[in-house]
PDB file with one MODEL, atoms N, CA, C and O in Angstrom:
MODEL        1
ATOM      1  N   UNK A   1     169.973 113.527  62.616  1.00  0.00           N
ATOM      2  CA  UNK A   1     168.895 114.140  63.361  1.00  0.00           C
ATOM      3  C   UNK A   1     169.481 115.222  64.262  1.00  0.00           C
ATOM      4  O   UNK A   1     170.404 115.138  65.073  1.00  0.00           O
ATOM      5  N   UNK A   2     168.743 116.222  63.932  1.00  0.00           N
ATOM      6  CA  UNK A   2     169.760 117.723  65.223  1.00  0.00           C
ATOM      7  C   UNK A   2     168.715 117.449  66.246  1.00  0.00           C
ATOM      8  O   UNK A   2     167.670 116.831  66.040  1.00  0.00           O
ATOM      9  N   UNK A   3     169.118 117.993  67.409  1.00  0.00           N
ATOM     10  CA  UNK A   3     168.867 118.237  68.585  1.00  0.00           C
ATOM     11  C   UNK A   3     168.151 118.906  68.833  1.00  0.00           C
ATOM     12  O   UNK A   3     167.955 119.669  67.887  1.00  0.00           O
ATOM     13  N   UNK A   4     167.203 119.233  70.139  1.00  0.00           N
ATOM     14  CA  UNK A   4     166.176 119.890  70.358  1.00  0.00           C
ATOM     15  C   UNK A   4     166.525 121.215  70.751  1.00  0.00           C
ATOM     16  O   UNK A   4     167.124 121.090  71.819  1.00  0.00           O
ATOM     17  N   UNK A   5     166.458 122.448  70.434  1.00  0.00           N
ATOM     18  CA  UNK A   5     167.136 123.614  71.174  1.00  0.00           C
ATOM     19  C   UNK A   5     166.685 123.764  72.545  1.00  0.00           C
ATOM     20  O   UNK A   5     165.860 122.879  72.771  1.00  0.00           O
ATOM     21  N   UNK A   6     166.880 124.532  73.591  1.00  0.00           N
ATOM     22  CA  UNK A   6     166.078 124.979  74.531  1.00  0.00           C
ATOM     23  C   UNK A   6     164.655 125.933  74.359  1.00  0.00           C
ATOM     24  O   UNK A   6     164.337 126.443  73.285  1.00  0.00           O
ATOM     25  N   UNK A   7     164.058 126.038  75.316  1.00  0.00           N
ATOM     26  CA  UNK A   7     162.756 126.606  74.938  1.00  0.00           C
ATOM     27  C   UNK A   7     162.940 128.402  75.091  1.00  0.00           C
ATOM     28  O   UNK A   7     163.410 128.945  76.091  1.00  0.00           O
ATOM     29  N   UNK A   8     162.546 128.983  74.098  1.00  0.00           N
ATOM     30  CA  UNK A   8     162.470 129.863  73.603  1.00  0.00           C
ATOM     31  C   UNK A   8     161.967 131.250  74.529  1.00  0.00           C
ATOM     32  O   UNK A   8     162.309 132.426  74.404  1.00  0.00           O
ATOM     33  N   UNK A   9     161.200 130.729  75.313  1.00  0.00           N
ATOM     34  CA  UNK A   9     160.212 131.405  76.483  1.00  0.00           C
ATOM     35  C   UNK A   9     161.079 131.392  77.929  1.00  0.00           C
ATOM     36  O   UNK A   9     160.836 132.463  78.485  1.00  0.00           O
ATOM     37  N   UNK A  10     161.897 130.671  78.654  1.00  0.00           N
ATOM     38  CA  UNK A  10     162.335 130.102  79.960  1.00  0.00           C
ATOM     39  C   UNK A  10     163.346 129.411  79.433  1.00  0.00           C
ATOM     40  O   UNK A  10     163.789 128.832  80.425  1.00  0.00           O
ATOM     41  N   UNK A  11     164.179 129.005  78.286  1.00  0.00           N
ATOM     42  CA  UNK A  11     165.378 128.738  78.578  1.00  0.00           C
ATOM     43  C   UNK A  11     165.497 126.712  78.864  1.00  0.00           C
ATOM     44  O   UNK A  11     166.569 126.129  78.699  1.00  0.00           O
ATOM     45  N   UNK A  12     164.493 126.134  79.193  1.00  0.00           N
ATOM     46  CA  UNK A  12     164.143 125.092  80.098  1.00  0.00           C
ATOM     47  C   UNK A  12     164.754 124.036  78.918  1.00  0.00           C
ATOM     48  O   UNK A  12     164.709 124.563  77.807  1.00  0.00           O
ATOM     49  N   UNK A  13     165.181 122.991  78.912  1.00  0.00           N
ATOM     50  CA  UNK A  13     165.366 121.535  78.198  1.00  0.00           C
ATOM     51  C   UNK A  13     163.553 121.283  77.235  1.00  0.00           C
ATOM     52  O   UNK A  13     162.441 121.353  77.759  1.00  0.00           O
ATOM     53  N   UNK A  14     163.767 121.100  76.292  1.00  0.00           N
ATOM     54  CA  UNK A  14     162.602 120.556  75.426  1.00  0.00           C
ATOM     55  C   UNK A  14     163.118 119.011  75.012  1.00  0.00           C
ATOM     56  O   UNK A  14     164.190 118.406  75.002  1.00  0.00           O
ATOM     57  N   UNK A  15     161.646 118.721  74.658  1.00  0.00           N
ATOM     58  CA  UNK A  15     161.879 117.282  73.512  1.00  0.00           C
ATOM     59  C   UNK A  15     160.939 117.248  72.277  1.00  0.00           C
ATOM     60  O   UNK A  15     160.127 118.169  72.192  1.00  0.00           O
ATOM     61  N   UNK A  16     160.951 116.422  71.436  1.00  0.00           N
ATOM     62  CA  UNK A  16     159.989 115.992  71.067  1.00  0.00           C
ATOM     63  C   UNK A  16     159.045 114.813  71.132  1.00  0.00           C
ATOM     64  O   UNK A  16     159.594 113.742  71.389  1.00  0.00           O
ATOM     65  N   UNK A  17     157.832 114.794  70.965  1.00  0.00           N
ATOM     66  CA  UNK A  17     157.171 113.707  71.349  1.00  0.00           C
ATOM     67  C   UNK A  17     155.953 113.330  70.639  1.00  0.00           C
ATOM     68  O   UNK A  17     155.371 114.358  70.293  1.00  0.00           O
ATOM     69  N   UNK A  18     155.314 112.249  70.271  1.00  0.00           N
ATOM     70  CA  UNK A  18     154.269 111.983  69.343  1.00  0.00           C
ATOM     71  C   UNK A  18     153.232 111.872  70.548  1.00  0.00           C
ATOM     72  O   UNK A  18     153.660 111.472  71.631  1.00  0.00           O
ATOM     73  N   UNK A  19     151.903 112.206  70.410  1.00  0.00           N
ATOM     74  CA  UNK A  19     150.869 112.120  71.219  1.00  0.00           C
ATOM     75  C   UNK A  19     149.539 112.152  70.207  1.00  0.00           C
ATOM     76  O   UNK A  19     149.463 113.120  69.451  1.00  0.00           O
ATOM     77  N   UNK A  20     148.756 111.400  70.171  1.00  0.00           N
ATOM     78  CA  UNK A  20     147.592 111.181  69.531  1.00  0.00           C
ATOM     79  C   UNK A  20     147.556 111.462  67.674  1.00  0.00           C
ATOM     80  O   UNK A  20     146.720 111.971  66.928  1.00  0.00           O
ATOM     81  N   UNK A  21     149.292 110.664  67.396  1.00  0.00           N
ATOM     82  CA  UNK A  21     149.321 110.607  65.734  1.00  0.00           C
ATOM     83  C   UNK A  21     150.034 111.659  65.317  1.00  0.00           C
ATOM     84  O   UNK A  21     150.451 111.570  64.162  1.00  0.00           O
ATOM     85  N   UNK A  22     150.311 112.679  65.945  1.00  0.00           N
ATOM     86  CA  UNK A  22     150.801 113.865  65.976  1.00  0.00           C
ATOM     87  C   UNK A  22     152.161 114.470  66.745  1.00  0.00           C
ATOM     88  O   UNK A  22     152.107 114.410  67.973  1.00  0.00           O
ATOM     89  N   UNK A  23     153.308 115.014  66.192  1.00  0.00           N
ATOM     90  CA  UNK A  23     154.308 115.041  66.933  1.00  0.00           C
ATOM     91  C   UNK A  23     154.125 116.782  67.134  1.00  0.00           C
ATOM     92  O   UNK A  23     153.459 117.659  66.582  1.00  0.00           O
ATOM     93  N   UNK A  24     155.267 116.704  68.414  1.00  0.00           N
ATOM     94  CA  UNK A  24     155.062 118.035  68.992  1.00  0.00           C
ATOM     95  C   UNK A  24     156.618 118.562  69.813  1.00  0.00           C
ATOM     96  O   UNK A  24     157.128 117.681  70.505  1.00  0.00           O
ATOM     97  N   UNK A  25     157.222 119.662  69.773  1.00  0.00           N
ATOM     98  CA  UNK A  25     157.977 119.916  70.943  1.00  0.00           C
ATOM     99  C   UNK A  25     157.003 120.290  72.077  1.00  0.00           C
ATOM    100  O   UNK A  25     155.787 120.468  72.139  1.00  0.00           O
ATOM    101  N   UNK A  26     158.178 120.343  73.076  1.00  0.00           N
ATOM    102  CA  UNK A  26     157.724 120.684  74.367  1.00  0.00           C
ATOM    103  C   UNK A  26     158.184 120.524  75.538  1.00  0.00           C
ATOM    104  O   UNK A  26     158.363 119.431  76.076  1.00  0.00           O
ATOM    105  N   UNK A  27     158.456 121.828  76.115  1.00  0.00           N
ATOM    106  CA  UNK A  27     159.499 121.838  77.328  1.00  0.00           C
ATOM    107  C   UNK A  27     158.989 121.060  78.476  1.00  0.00           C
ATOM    108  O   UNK A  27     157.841 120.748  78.791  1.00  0.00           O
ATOM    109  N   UNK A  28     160.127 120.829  79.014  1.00  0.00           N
ATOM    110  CA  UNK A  28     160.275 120.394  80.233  1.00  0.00           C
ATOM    111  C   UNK A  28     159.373 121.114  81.148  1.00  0.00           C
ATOM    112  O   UNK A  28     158.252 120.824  81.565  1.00  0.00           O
ATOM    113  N   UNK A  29     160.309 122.345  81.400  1.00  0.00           N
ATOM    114  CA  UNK A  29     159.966 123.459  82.793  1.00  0.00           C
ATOM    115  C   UNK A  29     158.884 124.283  82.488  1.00  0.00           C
ATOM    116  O   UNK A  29     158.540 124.735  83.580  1.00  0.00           O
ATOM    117  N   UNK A  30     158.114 124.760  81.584  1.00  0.00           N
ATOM    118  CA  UNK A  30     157.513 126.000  81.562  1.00  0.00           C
ATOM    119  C   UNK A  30     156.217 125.626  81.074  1.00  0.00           C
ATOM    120  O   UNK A  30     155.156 126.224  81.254  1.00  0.00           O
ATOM    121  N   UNK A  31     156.588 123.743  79.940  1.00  0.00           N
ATOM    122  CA  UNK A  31     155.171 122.844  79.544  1.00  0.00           C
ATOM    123  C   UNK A  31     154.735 123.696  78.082  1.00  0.00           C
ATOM    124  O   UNK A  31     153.778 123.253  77.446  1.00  0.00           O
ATOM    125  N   UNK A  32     155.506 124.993  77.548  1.00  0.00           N
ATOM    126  CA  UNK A  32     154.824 125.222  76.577  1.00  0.00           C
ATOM    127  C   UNK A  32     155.073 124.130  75.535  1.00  0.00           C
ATOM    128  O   UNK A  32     155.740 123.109  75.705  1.00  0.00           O
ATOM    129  N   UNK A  33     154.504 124.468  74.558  1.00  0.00           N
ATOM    130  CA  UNK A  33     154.733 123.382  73.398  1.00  0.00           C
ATOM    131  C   UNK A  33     154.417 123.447  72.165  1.00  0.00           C
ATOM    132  O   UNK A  33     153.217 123.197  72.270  1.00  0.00           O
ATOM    133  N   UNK A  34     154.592 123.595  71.080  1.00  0.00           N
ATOM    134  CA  UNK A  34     154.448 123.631  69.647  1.00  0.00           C
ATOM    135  C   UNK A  34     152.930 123.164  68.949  1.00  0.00           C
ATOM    136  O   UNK A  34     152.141 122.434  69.550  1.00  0.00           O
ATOM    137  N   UNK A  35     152.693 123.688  67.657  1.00  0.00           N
ATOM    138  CA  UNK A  35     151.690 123.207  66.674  1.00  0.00           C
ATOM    139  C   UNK A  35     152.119 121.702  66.545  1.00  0.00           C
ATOM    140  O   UNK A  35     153.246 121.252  66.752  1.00  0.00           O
ATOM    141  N   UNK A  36     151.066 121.057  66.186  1.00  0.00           N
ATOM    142  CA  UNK A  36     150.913 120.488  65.230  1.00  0.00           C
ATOM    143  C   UNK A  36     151.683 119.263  64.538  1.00  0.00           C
ATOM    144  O   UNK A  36     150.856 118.671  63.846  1.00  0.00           O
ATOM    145  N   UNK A  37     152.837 118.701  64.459  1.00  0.00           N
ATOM    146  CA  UNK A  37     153.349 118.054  62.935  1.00  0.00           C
ATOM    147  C   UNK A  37     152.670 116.875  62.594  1.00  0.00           C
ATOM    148  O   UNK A  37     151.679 116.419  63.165  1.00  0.00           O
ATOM    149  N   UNK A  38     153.419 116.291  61.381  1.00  0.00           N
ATOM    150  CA  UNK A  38     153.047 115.088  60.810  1.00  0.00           C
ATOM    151  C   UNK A  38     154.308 113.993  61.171  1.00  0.00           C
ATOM    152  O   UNK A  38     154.139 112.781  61.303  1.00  0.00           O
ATOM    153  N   UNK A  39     155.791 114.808  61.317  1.00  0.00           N
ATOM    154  CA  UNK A  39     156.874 114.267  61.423  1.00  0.00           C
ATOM    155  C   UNK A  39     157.653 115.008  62.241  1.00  0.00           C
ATOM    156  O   UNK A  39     157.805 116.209  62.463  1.00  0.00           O
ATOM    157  N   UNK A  40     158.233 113.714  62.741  1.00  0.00           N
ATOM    158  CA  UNK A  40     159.092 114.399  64.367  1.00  0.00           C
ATOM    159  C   UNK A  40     160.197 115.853  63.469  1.00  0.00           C
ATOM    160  O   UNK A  40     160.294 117.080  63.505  1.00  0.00           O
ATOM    161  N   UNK A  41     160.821 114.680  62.756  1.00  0.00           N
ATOM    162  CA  UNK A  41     161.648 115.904  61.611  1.00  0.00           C
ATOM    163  C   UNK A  41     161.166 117.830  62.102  1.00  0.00           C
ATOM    164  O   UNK A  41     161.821 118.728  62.630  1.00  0.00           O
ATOM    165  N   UNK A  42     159.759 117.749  61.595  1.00  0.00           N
ATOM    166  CA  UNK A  42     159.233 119.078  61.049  1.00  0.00           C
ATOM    167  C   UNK A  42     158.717 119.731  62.709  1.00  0.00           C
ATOM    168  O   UNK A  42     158.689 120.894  63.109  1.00  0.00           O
ATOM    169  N   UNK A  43     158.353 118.446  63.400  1.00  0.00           N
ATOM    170  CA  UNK A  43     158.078 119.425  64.688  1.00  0.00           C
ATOM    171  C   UNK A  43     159.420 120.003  65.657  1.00  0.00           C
ATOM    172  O   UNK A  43     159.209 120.681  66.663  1.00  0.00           O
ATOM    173  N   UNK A  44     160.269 119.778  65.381  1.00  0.00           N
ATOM    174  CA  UNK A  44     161.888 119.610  65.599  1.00  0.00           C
ATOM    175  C   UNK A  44     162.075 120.873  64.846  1.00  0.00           C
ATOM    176  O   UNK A  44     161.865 121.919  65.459  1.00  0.00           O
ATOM    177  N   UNK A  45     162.262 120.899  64.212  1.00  0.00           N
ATOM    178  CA  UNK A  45     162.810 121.970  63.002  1.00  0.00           C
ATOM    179  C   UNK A  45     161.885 123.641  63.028  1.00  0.00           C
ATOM    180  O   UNK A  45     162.363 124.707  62.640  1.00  0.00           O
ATOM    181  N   UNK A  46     160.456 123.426  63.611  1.00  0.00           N
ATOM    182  CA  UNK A  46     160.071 124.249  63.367  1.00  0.00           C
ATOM    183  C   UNK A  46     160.224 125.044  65.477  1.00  0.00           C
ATOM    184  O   UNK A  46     159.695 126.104  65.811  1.00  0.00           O
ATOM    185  N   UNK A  47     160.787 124.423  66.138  1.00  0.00           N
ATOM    186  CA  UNK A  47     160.657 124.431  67.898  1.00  0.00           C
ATOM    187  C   UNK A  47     162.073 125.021  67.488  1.00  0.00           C
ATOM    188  O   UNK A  47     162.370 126.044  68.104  1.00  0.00           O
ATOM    189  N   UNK A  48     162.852 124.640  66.713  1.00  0.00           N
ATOM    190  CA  UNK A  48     164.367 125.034  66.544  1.00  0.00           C
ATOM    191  C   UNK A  48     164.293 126.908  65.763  1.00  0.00           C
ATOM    192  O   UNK A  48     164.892 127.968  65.946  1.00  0.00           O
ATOM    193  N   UNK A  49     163.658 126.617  65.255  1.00  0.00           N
ATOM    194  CA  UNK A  49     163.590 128.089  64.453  1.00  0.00           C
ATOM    195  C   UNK A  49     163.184 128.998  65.403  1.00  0.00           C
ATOM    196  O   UNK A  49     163.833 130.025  65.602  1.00  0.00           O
ATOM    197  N   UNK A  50     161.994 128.683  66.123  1.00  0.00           N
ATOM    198  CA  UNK A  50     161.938 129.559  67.127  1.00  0.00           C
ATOM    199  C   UNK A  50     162.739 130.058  67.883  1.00  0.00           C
ATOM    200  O   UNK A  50     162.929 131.234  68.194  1.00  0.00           O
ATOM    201  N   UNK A  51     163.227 129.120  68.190  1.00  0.00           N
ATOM    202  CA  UNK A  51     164.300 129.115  69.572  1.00  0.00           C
ATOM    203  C   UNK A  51     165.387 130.368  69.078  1.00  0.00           C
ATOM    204  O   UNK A  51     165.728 131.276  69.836  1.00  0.00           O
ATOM    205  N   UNK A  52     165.871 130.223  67.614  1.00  0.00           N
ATOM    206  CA  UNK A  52     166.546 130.867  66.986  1.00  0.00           C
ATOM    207  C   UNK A  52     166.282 132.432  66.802  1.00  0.00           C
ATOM    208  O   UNK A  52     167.047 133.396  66.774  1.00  0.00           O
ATOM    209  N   UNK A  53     165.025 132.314  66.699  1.00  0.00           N
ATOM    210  CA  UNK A  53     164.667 133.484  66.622  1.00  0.00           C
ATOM    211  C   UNK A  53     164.552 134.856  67.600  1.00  0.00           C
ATOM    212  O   UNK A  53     164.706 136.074  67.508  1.00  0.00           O
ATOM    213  N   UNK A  54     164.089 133.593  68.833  1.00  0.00           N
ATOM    214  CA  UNK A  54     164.239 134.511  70.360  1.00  0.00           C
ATOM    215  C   UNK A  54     165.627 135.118  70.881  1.00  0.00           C
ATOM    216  O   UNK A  54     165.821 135.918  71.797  1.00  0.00           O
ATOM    217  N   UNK A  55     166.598 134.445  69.952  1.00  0.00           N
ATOM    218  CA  UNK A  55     168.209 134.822  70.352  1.00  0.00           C
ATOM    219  C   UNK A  55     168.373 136.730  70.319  1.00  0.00           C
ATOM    220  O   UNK A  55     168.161 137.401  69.309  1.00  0.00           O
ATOM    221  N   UNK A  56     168.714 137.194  71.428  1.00  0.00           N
ATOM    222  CA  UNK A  56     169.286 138.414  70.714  1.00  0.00           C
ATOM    223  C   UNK A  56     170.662 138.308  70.301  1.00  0.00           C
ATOM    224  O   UNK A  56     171.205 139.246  69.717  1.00  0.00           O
TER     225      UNK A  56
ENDMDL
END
């Protein structure tokens, strides 16, 4: 299982977390937070890409 990156927006500690059947990232400091998943896996993976993406 990889790790949660930091948040993409502020830099802040994220996690992931299931809430009403549904998993989600979502930072600590700033509270934004991701679509949607079915599996921690995919809500993980897709909070990570972002994160990746914001890199210059």
């Amino acid at each position: 299982m990889s790790e949660v990156k930091k948040c993409p927006f502020c830099g802040g500690k994220s996690r992931v977390h299931l809430y009403l059947g549904k998993w989600y990232a979502r930072c600590n400091k700033c509270k934004s937070y991701s679509a949607p998943y079915d599996t921690e896996e995919q809500a993980r993976e897709a909070w990570n890409r972002r994160a990746d993406h914001d890199q210059p």
